[in-house]
MARVEX-137044 format. One record per residue (C-alpha): y, x, z; chain. Coordinates in Angstrom, 1 decimal. Last residue first. Layout:
+--------+--------+--------+-------+
|     yy |     xx |     zz | kette |
+--------+--------+--------+-------+
|      Y |      X |      Z |     A |
...
+--------+--------+--------+-------+
! end
This chain:
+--------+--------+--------+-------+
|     yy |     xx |     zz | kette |
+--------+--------+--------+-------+
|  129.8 |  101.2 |  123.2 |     A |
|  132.1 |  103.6 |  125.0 |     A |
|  133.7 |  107.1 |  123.2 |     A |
|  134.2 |  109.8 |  124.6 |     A |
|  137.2 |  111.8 |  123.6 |     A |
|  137.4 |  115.6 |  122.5 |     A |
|  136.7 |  114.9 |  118.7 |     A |
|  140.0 |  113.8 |  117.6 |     A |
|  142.2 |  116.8 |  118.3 |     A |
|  145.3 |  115.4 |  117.7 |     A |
|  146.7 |  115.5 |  121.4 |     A |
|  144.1 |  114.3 |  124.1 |     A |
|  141.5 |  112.6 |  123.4 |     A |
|  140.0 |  110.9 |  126.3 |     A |
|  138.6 |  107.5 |  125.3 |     A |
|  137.4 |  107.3 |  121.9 |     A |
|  136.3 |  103.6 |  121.3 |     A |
|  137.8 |  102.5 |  124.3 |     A |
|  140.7 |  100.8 |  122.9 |     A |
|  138.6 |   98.4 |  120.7 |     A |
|  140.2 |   94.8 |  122.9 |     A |
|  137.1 |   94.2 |  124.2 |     A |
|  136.6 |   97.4 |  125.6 |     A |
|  140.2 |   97.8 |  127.4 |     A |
|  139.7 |   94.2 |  128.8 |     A |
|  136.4 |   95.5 |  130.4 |     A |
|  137.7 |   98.7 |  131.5 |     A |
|  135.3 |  101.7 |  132.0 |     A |
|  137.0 |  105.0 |  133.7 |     A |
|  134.4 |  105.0 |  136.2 |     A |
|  132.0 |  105.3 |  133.6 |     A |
|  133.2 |  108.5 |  132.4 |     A |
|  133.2 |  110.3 |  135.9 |     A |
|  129.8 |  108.7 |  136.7 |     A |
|  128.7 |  110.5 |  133.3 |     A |
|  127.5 |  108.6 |  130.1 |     A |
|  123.9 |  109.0 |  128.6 |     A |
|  123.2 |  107.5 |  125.3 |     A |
|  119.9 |  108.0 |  124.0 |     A |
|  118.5 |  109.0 |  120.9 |     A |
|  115.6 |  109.1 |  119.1 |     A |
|  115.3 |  110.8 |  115.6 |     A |
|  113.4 |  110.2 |  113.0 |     A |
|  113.5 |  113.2 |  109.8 |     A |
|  111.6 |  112.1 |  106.6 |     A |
|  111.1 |  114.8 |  103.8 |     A |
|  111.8 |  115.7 |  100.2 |     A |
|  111.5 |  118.8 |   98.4 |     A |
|  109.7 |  120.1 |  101.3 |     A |
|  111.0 |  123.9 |  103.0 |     A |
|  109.0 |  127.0 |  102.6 |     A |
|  110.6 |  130.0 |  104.4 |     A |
|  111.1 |  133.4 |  104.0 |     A |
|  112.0 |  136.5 |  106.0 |     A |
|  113.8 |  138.9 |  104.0 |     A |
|  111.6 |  142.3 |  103.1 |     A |
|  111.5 |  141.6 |   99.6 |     A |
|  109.1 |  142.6 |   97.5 |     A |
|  107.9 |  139.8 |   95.6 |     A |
|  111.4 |  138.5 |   95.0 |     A |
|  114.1 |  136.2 |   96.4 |     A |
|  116.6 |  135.3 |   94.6 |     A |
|  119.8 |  134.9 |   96.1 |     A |
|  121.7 |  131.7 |   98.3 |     A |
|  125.4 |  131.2 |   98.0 |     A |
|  126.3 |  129.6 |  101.5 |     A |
|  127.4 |  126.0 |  101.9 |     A |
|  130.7 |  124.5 |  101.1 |     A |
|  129.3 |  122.8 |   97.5 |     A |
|  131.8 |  123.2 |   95.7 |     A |
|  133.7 |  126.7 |   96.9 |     A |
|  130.4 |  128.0 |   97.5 |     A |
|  130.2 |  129.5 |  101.1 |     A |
|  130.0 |  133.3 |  101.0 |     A |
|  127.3 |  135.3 |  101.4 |     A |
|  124.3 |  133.8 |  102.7 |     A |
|  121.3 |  135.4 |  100.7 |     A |
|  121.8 |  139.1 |  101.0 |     A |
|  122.8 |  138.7 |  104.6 |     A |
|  119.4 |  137.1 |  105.7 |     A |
|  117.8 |  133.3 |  106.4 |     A |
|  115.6 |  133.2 |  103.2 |     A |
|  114.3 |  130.0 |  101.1 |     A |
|  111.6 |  129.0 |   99.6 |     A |
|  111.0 |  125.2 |   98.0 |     A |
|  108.0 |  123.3 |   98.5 |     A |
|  107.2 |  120.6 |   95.8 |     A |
|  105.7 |  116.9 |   97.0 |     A |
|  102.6 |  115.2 |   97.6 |     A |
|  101.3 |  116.5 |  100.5 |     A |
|  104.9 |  115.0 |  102.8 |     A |
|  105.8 |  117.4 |  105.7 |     A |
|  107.4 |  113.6 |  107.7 |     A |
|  109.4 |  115.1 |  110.8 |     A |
|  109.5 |  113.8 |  114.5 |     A |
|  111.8 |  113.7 |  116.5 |     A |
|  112.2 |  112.7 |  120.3 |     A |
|  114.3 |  112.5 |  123.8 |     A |
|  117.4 |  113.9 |  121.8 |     A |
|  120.6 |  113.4 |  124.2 |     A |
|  123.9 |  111.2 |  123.4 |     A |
|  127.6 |  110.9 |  124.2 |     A |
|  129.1 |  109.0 |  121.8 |     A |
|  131.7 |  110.6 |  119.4 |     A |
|  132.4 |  107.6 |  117.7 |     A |
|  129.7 |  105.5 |  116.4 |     A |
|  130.3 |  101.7 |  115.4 |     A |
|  134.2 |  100.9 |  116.5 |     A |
|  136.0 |  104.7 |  114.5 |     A |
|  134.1 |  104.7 |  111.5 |     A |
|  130.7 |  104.4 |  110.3 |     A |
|  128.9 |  107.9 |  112.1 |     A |
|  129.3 |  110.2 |  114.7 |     A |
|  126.9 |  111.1 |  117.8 |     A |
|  127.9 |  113.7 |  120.4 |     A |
|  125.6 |  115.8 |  122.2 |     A |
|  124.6 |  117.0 |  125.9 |     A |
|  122.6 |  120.1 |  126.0 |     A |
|  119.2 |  120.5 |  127.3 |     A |
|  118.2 |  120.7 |  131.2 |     A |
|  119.9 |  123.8 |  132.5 |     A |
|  117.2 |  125.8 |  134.0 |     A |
|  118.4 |  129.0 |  132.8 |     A |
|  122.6 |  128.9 |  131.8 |     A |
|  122.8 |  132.8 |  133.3 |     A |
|  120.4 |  133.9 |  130.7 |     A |
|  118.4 |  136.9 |  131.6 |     A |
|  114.8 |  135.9 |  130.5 |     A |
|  113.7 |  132.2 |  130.8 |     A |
|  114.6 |  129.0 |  130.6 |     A |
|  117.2 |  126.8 |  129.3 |     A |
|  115.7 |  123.3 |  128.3 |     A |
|  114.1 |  121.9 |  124.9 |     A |
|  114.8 |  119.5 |  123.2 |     A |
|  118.3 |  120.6 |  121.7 |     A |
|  116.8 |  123.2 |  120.3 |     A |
|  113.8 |  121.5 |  118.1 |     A |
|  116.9 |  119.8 |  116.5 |     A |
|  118.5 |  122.8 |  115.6 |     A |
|  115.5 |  124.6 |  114.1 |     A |
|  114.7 |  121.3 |  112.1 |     A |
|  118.2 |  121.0 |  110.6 |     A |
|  118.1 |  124.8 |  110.1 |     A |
|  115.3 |  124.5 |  108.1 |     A |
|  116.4 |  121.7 |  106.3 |     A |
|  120.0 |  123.6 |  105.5 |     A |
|  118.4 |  126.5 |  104.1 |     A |
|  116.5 |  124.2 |  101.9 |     A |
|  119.7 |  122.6 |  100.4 |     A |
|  120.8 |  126.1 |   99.6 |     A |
|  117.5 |  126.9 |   98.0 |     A |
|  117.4 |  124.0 |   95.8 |     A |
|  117.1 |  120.5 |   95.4 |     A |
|  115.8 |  119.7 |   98.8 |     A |
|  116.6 |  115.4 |  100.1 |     A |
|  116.3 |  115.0 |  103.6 |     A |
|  115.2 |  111.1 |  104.3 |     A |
|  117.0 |  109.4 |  107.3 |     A |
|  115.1 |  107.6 |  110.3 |     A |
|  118.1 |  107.2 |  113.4 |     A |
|  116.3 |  105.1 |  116.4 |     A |
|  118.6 |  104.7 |  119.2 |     A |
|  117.7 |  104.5 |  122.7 |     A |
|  119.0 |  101.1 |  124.8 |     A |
|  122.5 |  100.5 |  125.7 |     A |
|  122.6 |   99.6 |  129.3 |     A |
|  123.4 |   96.7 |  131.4 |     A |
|  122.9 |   95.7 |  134.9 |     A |
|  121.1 |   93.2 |  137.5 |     A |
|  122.3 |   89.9 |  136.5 |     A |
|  120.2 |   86.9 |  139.2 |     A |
|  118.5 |   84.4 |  137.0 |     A |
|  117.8 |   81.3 |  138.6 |     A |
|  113.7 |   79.6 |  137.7 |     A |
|  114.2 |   75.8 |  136.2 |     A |
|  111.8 |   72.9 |  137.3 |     A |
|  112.4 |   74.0 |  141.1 |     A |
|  109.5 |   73.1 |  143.6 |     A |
|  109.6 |   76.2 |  145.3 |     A |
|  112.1 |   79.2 |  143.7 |     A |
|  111.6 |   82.0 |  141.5 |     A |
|  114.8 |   84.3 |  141.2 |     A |
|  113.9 |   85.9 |  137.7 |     A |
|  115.9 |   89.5 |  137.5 |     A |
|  118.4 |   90.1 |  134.9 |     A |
|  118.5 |   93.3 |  132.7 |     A |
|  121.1 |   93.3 |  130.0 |     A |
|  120.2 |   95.0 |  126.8 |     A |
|  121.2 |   97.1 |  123.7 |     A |
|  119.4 |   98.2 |  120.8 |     A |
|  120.7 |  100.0 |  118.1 |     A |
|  118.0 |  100.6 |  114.8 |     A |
|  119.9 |  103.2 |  112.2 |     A |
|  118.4 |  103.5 |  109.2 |     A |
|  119.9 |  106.2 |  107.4 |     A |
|  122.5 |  107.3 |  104.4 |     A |
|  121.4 |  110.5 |  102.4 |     A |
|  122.7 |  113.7 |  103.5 |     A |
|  122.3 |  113.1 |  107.7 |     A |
|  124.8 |  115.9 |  109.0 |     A |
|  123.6 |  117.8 |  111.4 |     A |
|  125.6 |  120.1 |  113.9 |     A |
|  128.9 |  122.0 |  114.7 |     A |
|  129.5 |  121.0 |  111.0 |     A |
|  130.6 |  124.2 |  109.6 |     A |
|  128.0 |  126.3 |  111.6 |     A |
|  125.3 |  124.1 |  110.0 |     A |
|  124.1 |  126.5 |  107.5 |     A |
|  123.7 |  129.5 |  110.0 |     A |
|  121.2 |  127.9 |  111.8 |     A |
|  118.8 |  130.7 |  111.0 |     A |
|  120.5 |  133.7 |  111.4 |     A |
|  119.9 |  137.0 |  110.1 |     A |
|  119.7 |  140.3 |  110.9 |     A |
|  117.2 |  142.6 |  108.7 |     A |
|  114.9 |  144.9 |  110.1 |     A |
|  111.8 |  143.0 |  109.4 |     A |
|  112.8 |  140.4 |  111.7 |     A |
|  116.7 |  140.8 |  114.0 |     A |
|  118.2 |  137.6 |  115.1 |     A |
|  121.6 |  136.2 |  115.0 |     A |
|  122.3 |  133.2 |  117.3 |     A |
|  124.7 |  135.7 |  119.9 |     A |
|  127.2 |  135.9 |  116.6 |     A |
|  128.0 |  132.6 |  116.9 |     A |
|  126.3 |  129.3 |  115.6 |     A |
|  124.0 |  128.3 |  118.5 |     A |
|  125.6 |  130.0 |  121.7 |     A |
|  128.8 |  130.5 |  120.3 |     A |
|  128.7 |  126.4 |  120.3 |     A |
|  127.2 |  126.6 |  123.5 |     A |
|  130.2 |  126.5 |  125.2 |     A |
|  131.5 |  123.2 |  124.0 |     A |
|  134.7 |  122.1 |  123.2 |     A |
|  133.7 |  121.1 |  119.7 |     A |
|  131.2 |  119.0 |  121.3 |     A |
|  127.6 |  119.7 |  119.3 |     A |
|  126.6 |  117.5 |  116.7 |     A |
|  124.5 |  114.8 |  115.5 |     A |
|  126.2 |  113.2 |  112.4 |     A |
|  126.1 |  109.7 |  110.6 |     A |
|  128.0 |  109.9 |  107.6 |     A |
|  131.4 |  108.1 |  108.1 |     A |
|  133.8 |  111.2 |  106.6 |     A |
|  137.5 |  109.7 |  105.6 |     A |
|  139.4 |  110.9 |  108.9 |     A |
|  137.7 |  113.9 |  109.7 |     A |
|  137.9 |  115.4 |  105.5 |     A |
|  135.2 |  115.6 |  103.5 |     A |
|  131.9 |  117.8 |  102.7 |     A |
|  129.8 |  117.6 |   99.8 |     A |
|  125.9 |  117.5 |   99.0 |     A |
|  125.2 |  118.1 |   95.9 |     A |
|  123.6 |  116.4 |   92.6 |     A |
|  124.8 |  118.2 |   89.4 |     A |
|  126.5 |  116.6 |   86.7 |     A |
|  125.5 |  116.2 |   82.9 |     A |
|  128.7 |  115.2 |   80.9 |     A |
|  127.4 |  113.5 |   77.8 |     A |
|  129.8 |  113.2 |   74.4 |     A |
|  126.9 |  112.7 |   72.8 |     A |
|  125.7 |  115.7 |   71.2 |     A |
|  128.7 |  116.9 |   74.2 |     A |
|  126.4 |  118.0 |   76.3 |     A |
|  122.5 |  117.0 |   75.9 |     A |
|  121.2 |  113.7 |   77.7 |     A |
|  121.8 |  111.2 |   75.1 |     A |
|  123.9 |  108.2 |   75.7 |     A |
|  126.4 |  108.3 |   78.2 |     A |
|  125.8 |  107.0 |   82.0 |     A |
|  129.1 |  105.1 |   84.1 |     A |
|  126.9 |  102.4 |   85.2 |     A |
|  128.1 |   99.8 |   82.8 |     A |
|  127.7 |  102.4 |   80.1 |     A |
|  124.3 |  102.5 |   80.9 |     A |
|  123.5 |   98.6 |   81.5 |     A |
|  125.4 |   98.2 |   78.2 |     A |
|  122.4 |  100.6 |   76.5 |     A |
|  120.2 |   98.7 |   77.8 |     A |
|  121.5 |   95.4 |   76.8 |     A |
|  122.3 |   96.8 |   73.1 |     A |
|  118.9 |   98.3 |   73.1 |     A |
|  116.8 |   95.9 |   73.5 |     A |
|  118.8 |   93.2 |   71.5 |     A |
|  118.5 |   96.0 |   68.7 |     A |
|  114.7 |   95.8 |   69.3 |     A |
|  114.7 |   92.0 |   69.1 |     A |
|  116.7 |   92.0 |   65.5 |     A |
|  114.7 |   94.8 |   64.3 |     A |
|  111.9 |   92.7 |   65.4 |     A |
|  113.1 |   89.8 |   63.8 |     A |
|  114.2 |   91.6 |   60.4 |     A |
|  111.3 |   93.2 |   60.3 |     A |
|  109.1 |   89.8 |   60.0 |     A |
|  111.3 |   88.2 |   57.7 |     A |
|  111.0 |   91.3 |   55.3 |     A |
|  107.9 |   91.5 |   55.4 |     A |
|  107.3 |   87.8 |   54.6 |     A |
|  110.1 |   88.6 |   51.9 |     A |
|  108.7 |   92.1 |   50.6 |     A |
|  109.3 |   95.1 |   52.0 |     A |
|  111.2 |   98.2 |   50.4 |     A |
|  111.9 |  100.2 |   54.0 |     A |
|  115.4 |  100.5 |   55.9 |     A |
|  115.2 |   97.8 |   58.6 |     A |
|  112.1 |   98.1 |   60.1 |     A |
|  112.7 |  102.3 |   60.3 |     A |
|  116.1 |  102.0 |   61.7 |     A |
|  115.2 |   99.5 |   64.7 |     A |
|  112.2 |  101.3 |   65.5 |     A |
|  114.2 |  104.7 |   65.9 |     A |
|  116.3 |  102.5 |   68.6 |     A |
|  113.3 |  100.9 |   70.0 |     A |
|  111.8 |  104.3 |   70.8 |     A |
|  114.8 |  106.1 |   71.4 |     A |
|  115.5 |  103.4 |   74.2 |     A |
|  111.7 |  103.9 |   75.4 |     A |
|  111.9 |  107.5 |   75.9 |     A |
+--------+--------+--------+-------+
! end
């Protein structure tokens, strides 16, 4: 709005009878408006941005935001996910995870069976802590107290990453992202199920390459979720008629309209949200036996474990 403002400001000062104070006087603002405008306009071809904002008026090629998905060895987003040689991967993304409402099978984590988990969309804050513990040896009549080493640990993470809803696709994926994450806090309990009063599952944690997250082992001890008053509410359905194939683009599942009749159960997901996650590394007495101090310094423990070219079986130490 401003740009054609200036721009439409610039023509008009500069194309009507005047006389010479006038004339003065629209020459500099022309002069100042076209200033405007040549800087703004450099600042949008600088960024890669044509002028005008219909297709091909000005040679403009509108895009459309998505998320996308990439290959192991180039993709740093920060993930949560579930081992890819775990059991309970039928568990949460197989065909046990479908449930029947309103007669119509469905499933509600469906969107994140490609990534064995969550994928943060937008980049997050990621607070690391980690800490040696040392014990004060107090002494009498000593200026300077002796510190004794107790041990080391790497303290919980804080991950706080904004969820981003476009559409009903994207909202698909929030709700899953919440349904998963309220999952993996909680325990097996209850009914039939031989895994009962297993505590929850053990995940892995990815994220900025191979030495700053790679596959550590990690639980959920807390999240919490930001359902913001001052923004749009998207629907969404978890049903066969909505998730049909994935979209060649996008990789996630082609979601339908849903109407005023329709018996598929729906949900209401924000147009933008705040997701904080805590998360705590854990490592077995197994793993840790395995430790090497040379071996850490040096990087090599990074992913310790894998075996052939599958890249996600290791463990890796930080």
């Amino acid at each position: 709005m401003p740009i054609n403002i200036v721009y439409y400001t610039t023509i008009f000062m500069t194309t009507q009878p005047q006389s010479p104070n006038e004339k003065t006087l629209g020459k500099a603002v022309g002069q100042a408006a076209s200033n405007v405008f040549n800087r703004t306009l450099g600042r949008l071809f600088g960024a890669g941005l044509n002028k005008g904002a219909a297709k091909g008026k000005f040679g403009g090629n509108p895009n459309t935001a998505r998320w996308t998905t990439r290959s192991g060895s180039t993709d740093w987003r920060v993930k949560i996910t579930i081992p890819s040689q775990s059991d309970l991967l039928a568990d949460f993304f197989g065909d046990a995870s479908n449930k029947e409402a309103n007669g119509v099978s469905y499933k509600v984590m469906q969107p994140l069976a490609k990534t064995n988990g969550v994928i943060f969309p937008i980049t997050p804050s990621v607070i690391i802590q980690h800490t040696a513990n040392y014990s004060q040896l107090a002494t009498a009549h000593a200026n300077y107290p002796y510190y004794a080493y107790q041990n080391s640990e790497p303290a919980n993470m804080t991950i706080v990453g904004e969820f981003p809803v476009q559409n009903q696709s994207d909202a698909a994926h929030w709700v899953a992202t919440i349904h998963f994450l309220r999952a993996v806090t909680k325990m097996f309990f209850g009914g039939e199920d031989p895994t009962r009063g297993n505590p929850p599952p053990i995940l892995k944690l990815n994220g900025y390459g191979n030495h700053v997250f790679k596959n550590i082992p990690v639980i959920v001890t807390n999240f919490t979720c930001e359902l913001r008053a001052d923004v749009d509410y998207i629907a969404t359905s978890q049903g066969p008629k909505l998730t049909n194939a994935p979209d060649a683009v996008t990789g996630f599942q082609n979601q339908g309209s849903i109407g005023p009749n329709s018996n598929i159960p729906e949900t209401w997901a924000p147009s933008l949200s705040t997701i904080t996650v805590q998360l705590q590394p854990v490592y077995s007495r197994d793993t840790v036996k395995n430790f090497s101090m040379k071996k850490f310094v040096s990087g090599e423990l990074h992913n310790f474990g894998q075996t052939g070219k599958n890249a996600d079986d290791g463990v890796g130490f930080i």
